[in-house]
MMTF fields as JSON, N, C-alpha, C and O atoms, coordinates in Angstrom:
{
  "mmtfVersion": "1.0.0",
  "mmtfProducer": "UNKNOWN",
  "numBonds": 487,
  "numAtoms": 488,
  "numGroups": 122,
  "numChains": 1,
  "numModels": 1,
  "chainsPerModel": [1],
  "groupsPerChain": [122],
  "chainIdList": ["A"],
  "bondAtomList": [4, 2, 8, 6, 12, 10, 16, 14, 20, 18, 24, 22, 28, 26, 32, 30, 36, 34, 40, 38, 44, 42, 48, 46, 52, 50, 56, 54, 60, 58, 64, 62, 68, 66, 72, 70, 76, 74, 80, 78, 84, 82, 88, 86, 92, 90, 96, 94, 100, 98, 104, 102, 108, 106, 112, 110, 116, 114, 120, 118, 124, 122, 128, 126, 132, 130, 136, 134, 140, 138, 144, 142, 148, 146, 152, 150, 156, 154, 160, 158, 164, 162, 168, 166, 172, 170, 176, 174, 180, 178, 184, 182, 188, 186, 192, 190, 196, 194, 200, 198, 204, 202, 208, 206, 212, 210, 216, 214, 220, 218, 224, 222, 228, 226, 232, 230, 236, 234, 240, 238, 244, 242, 248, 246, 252, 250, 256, 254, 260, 258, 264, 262, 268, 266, 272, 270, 276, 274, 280, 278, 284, 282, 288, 286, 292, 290, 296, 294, 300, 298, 304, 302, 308, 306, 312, 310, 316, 314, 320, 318, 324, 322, 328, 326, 332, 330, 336, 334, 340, 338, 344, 342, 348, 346, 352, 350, 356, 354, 360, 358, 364, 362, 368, 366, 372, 370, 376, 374, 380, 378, 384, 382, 388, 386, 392, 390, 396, 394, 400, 398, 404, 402, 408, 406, 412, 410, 416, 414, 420, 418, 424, 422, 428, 426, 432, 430, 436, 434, 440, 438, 444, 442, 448, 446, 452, 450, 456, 454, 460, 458, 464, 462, 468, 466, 472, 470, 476, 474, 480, 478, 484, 482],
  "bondOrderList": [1, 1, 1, 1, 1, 1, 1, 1, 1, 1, 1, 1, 1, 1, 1, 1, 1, 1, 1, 1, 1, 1, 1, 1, 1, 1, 1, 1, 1, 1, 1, 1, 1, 1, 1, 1, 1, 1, 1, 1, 1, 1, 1, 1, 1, 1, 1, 1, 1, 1, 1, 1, 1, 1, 1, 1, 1, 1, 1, 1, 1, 1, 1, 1, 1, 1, 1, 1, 1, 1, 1, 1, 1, 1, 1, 1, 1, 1, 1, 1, 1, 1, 1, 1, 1, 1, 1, 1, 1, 1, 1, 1, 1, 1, 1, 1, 1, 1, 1, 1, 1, 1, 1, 1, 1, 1, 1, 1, 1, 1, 1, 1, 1, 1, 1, 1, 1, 1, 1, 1, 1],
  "groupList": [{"groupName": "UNK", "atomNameList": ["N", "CA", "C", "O"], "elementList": ["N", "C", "C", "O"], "formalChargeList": [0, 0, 0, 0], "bondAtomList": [1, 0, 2, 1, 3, 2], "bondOrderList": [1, 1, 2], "singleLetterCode": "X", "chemCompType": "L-PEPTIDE LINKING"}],
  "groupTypeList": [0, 0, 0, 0, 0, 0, 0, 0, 0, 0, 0, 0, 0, 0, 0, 0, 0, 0, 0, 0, 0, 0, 0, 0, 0, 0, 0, 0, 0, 0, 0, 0, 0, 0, 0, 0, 0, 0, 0, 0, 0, 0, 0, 0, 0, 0, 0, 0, 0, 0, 0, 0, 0, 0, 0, 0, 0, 0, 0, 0, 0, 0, 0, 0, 0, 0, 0, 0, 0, 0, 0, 0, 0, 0, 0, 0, 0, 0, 0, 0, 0, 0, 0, 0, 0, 0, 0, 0, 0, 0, 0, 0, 0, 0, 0, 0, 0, 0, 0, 0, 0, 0, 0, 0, 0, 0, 0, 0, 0, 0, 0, 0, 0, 0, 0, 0, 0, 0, 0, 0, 0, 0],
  "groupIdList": [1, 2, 3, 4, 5, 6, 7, 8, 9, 10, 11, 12, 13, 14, 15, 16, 17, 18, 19, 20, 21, 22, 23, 24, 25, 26, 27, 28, 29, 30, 31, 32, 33, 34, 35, 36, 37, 38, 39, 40, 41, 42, 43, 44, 45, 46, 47, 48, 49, 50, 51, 52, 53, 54, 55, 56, 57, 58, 59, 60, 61, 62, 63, 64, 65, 66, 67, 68, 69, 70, 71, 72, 73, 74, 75, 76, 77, 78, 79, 80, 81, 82, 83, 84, 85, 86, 87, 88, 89, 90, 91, 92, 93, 94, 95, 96, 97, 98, 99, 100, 101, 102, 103, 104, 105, 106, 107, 108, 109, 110, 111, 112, 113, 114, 115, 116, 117, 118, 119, 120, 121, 122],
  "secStructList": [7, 7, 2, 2, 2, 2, 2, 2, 2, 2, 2, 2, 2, 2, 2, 2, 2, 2, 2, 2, 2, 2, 6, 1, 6, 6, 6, 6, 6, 6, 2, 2, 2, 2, 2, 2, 2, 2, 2, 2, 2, 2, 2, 2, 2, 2, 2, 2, 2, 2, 2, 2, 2, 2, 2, 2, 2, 2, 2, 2, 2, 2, 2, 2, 2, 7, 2, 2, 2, 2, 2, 2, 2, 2, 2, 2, 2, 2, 7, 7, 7, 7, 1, 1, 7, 7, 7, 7, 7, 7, 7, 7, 7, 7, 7, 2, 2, 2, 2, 2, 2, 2, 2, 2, 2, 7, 1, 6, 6, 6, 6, 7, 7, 7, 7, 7, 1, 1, 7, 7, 7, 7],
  "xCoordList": [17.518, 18.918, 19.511, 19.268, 20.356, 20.921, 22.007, 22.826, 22.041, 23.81, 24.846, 25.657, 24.675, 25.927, 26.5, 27.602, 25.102, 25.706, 25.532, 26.028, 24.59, 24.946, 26.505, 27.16, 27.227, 28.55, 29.289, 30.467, 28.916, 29.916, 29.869, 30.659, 28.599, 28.495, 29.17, 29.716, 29.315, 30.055, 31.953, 32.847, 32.04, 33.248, 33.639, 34.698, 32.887, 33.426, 33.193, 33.593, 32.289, 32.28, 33.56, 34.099, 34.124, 35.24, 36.859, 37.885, 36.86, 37.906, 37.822, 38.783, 36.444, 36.631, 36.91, 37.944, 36.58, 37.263, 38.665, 39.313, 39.062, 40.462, 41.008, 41.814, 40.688, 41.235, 41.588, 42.66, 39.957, 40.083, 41.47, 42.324, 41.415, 42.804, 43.95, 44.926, 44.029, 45.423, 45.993, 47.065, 44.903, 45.327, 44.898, 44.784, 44.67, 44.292, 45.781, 46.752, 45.458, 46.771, 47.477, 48.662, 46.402, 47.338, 47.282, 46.277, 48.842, 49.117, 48.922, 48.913, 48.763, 48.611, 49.639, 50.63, 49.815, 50.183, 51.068, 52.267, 50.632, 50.844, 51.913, 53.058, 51.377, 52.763, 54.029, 54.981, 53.979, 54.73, 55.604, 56.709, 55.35, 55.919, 56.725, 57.903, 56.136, 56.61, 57.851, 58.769, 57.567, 58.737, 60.531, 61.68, 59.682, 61.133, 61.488, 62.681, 61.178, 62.203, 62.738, 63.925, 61.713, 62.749, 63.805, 64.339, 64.021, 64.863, 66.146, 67.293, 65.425, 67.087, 67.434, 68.585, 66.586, 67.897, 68.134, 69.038, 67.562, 68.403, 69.557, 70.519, 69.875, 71.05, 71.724, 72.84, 71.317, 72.335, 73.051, 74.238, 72.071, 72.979, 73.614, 74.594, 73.533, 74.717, 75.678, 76.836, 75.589, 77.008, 77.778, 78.956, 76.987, 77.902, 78.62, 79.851, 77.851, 78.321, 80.042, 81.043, 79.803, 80.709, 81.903, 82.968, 81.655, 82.942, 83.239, 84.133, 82.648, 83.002, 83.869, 85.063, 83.499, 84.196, 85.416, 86.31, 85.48, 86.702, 88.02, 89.068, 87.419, 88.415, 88.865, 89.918, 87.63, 88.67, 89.357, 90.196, 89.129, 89.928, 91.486, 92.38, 91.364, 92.774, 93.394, 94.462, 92.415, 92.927, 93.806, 94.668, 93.445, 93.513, 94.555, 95.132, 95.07, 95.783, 97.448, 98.654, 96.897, 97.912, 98.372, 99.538, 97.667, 98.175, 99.067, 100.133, 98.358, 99.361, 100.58, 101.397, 100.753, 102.096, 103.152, 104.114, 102.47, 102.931, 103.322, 102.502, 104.805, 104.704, 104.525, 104.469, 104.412, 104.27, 102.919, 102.57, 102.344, 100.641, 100.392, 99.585, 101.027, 100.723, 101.184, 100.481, 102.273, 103.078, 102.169, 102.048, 101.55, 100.381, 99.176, 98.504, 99.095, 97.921, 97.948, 96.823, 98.785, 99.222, 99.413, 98.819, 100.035, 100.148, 98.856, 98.185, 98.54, 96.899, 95.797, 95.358, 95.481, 94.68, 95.076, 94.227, 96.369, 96.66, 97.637, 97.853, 97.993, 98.84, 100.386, 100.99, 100.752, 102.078, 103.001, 102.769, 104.317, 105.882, 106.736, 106.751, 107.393, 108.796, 109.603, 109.537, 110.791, 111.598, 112.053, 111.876, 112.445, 113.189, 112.168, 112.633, 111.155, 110.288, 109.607, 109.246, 109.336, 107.882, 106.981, 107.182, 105.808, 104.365, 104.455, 105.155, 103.736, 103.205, 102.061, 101.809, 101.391, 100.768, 100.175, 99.973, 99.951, 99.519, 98.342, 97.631, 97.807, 96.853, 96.349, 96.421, 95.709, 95.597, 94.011, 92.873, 94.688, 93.975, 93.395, 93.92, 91.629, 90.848, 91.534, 91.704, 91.963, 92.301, 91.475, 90.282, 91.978, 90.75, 89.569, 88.494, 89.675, 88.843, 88.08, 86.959, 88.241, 87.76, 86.658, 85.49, 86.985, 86.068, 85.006, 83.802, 85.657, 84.507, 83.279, 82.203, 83.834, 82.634, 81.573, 80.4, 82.435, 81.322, 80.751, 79.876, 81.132, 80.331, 79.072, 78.065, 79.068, 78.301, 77.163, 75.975, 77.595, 76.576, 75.737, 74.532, 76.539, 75.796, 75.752, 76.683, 73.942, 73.816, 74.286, 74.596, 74.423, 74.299, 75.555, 75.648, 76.77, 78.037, 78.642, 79.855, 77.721, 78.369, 77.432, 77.827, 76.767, 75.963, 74.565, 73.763, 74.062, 72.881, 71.46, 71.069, 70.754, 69.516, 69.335, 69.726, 68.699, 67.827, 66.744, 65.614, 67.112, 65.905, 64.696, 64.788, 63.443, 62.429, 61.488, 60.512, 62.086, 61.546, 60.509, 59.39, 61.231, 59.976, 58.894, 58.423, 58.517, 57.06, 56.495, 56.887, 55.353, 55.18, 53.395, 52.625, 53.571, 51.94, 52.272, 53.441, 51.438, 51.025, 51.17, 50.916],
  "yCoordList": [-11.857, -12.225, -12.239, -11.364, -13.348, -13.3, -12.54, -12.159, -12.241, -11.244, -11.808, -11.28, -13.197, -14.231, -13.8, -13.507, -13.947, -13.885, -12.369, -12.05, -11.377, -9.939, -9.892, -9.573, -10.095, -9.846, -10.675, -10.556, -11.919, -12.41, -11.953, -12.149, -11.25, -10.604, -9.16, -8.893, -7.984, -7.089, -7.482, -6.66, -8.538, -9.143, -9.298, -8.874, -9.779, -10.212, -9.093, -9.086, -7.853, -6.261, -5.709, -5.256, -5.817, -5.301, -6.484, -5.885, -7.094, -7.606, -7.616, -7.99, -7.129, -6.665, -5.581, -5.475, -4.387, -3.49, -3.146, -2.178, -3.947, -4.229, -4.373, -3.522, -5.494, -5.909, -5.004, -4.833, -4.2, -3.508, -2.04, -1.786, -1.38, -0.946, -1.589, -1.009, -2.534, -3.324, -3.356, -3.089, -3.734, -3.944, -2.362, -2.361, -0.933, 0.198, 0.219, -0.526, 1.707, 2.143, 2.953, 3.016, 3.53, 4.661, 3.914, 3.44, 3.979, 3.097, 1.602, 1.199, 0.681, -0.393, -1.351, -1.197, -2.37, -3.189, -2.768, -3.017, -2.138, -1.41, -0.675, -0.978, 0.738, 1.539, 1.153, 1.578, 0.106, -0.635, -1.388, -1.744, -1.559, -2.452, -1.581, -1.893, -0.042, 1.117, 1.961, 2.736, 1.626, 2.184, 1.146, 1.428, -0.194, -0.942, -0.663, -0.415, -0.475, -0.237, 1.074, 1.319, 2.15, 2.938, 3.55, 4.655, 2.438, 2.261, 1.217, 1.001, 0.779, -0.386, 0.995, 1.432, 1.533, 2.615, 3.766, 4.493, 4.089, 4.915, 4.115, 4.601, 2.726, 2.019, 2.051, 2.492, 1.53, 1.557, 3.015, 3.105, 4.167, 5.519, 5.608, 6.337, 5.231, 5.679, 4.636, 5.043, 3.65, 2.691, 3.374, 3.726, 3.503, 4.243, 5.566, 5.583, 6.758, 7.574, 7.312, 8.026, 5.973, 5.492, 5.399, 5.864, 4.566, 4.059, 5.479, 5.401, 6.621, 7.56, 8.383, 8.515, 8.814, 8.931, 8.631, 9.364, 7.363, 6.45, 6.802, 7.432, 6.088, 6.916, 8.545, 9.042, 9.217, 10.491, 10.807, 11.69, 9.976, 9.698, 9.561, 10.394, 8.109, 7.803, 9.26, 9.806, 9.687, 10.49, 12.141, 12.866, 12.242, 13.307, 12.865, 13.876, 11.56, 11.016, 10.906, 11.063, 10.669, 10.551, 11.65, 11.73, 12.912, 14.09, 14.765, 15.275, 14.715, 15.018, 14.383, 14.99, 12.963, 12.727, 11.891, 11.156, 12.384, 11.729, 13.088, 13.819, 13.281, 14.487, 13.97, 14.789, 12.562, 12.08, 12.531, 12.87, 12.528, 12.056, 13.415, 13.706, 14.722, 16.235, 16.632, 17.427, 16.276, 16.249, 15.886, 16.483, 14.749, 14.604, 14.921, 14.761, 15.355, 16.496, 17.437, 17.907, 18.171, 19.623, 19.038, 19.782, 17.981, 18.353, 17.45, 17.929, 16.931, 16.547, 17.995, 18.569, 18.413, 19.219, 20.815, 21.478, 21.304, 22.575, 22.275, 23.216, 21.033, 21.352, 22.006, 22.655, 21.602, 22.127, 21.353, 20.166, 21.998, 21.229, 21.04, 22.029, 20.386, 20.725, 21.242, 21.005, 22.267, 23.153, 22.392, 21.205, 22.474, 22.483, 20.645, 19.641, 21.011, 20.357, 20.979, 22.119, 20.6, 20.745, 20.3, 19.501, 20.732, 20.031, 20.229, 21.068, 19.464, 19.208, 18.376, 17.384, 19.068, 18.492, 18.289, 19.223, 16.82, 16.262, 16.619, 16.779, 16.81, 17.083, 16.758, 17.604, 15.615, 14.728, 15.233, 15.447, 15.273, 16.086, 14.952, 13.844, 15.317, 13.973, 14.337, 15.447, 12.668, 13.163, 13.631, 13.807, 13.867, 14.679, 13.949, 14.543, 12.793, 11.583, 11.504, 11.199, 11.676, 11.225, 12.552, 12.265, 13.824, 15.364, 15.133, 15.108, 14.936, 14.424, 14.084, 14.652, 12.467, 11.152, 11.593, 11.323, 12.909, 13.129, 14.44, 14.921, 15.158, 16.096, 15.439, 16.136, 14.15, 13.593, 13.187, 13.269, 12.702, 11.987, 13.222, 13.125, 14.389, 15.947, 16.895, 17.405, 16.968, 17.838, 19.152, 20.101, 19.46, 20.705, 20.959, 22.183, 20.409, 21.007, 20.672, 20.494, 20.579, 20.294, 21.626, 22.077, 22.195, 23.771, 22.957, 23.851, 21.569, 21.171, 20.908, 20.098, 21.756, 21.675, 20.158, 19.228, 19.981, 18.728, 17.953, 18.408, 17.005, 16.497, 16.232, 15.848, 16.518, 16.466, 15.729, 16.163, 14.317, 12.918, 12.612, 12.248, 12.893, 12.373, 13.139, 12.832, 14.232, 14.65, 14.945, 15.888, 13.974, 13.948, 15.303, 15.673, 15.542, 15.75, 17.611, 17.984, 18.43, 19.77, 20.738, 21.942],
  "zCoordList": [-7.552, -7.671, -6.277, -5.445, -6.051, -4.905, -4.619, -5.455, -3.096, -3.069, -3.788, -4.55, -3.366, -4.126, -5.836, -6.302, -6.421, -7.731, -8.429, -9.509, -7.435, -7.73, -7.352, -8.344, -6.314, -6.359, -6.84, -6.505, -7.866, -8.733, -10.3, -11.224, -10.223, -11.458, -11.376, -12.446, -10.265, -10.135, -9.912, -9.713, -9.998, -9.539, -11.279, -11.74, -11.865, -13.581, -14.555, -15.719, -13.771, -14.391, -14.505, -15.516, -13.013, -12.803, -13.34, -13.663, -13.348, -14.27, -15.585, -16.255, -16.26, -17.764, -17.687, -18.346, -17.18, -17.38, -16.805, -17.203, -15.909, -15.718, -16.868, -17.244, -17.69, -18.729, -19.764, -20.345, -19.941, -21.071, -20.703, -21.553, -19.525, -19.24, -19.281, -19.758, -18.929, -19.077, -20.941, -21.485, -21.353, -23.015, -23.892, -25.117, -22.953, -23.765, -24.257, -24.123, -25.044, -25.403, -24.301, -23.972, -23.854, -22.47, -20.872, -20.342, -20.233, -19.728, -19.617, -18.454, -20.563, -20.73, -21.147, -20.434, -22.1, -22.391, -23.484, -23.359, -24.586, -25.622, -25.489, -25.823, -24.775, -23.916, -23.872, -24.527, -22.849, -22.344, -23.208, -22.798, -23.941, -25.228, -25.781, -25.959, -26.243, -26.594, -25.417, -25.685, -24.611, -23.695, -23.395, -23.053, -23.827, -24.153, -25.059, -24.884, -26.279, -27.465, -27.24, -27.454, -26.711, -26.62, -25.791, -25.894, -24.807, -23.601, -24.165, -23.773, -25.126, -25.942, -26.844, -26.824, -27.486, -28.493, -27.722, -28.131, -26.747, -25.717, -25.561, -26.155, -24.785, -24.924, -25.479, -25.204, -26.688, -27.592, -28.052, -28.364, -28.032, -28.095, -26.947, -27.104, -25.901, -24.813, -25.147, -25.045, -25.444, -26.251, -27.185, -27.125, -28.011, -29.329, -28.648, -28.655, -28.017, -27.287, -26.295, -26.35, -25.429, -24.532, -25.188, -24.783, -26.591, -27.674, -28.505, -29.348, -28.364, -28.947, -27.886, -28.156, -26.986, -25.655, -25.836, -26.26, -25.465, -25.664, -26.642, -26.499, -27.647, -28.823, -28.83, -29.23, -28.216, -28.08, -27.398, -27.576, -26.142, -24.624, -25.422, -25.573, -25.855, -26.595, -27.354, -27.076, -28.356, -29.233, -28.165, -28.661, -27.256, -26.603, -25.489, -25.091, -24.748, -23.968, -25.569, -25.374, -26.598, -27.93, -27.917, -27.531, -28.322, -28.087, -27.326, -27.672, -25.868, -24.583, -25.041, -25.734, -24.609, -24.292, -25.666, -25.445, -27.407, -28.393, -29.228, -29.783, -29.201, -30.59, -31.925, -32.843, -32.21, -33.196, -33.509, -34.64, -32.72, -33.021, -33.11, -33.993, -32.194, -32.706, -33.829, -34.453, -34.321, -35.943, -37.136, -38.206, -36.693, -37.241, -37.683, -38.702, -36.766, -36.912, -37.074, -37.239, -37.142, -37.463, -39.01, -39.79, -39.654, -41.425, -41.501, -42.416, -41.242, -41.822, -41.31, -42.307, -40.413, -40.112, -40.681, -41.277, -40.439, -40.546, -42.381, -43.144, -42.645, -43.468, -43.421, -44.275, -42.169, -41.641, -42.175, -42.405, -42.475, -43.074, -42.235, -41.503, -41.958, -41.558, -42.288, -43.494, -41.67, -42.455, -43.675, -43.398, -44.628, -45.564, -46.63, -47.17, -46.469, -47.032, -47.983, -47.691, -48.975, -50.043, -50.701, -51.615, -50.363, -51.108, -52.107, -52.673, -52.523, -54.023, -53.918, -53.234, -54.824, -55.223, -56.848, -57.624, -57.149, -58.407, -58.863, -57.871, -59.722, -60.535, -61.519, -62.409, -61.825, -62.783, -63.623, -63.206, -65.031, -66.027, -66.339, -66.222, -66.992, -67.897, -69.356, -69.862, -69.997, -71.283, -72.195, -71.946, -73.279, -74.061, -74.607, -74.685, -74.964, -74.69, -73.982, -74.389, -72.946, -71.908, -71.783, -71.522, -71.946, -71.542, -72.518, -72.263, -73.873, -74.553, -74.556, -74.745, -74.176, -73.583, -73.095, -73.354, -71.733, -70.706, -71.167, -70.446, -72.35, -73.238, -73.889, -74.02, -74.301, -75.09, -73.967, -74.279, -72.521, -71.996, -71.211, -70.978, -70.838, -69.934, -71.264, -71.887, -71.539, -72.983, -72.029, -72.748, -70.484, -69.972, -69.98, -69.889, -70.049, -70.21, -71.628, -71.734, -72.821, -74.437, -74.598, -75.673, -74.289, -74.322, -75.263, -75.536, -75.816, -75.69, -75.262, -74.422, -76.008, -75.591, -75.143, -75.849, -73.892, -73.762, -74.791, -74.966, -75.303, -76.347, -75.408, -74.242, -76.149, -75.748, -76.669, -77.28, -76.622, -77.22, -76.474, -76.837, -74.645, -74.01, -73.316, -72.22, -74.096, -74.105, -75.362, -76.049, -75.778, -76.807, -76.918, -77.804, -75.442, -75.198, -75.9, -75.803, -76.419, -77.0, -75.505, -75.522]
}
């Protein structure tokens, strides 16, 4: 064999196994494929993060300089009144009809055993 084509045959050794690294799974092609997606939903969580930011930016810039927006939050969060105000609250009963129905369809709140139609096995 000549030098010539001993070193064109060590020349086409070594670009298959080039190859075969390039397309392994560790550091290869593969990887790589695997490290973009998870560099877009890293993205995208620092987006959602940014717009969450944000809104609390607002929500907290509202606060400081809005007593509306602390008024607010004090009877939604704490349930606070102003003087000479009163809650109430409604309470809407199921009619008796209605407790029934849902006696008939939950054997566990009409005090009914569960039928056991569907095991027919000993």
């Amino acid at each position: 064999m000549t030098a010539f084509r001993l070193s064109v045959l060590i020349l086409l050794i070594l670009i298959v196994l080039l190859q075969v690294r390039l397309w392994s799974a560790e550091g290869g092609l593969v990887e790589l494929r695997h490290l973009h997606e998870q560099v877009a939903q890293l993205e995208q969580k620092v987006e959602q993060q940014r717009a969450e930011n944000r809104r609390l930016r607002e929500k907290i810039h509202a606060l400081k300089h809005s007593p509306e927006a602390v008024e607010a939050l004090a009877r939604r969060e704490l349930g606070m009144l102003r003087p000479h105000e009163h809650f109430i609250r409604l309470i809407v009963l199921p009619s008796p009809d209605a407790a029934r129905r849902a006696e008939k369809t939950d054997p566990a709140k009409s005090g009914e055993a569960p039928s056991s139609e569907a095991s027919d096995t000993p």
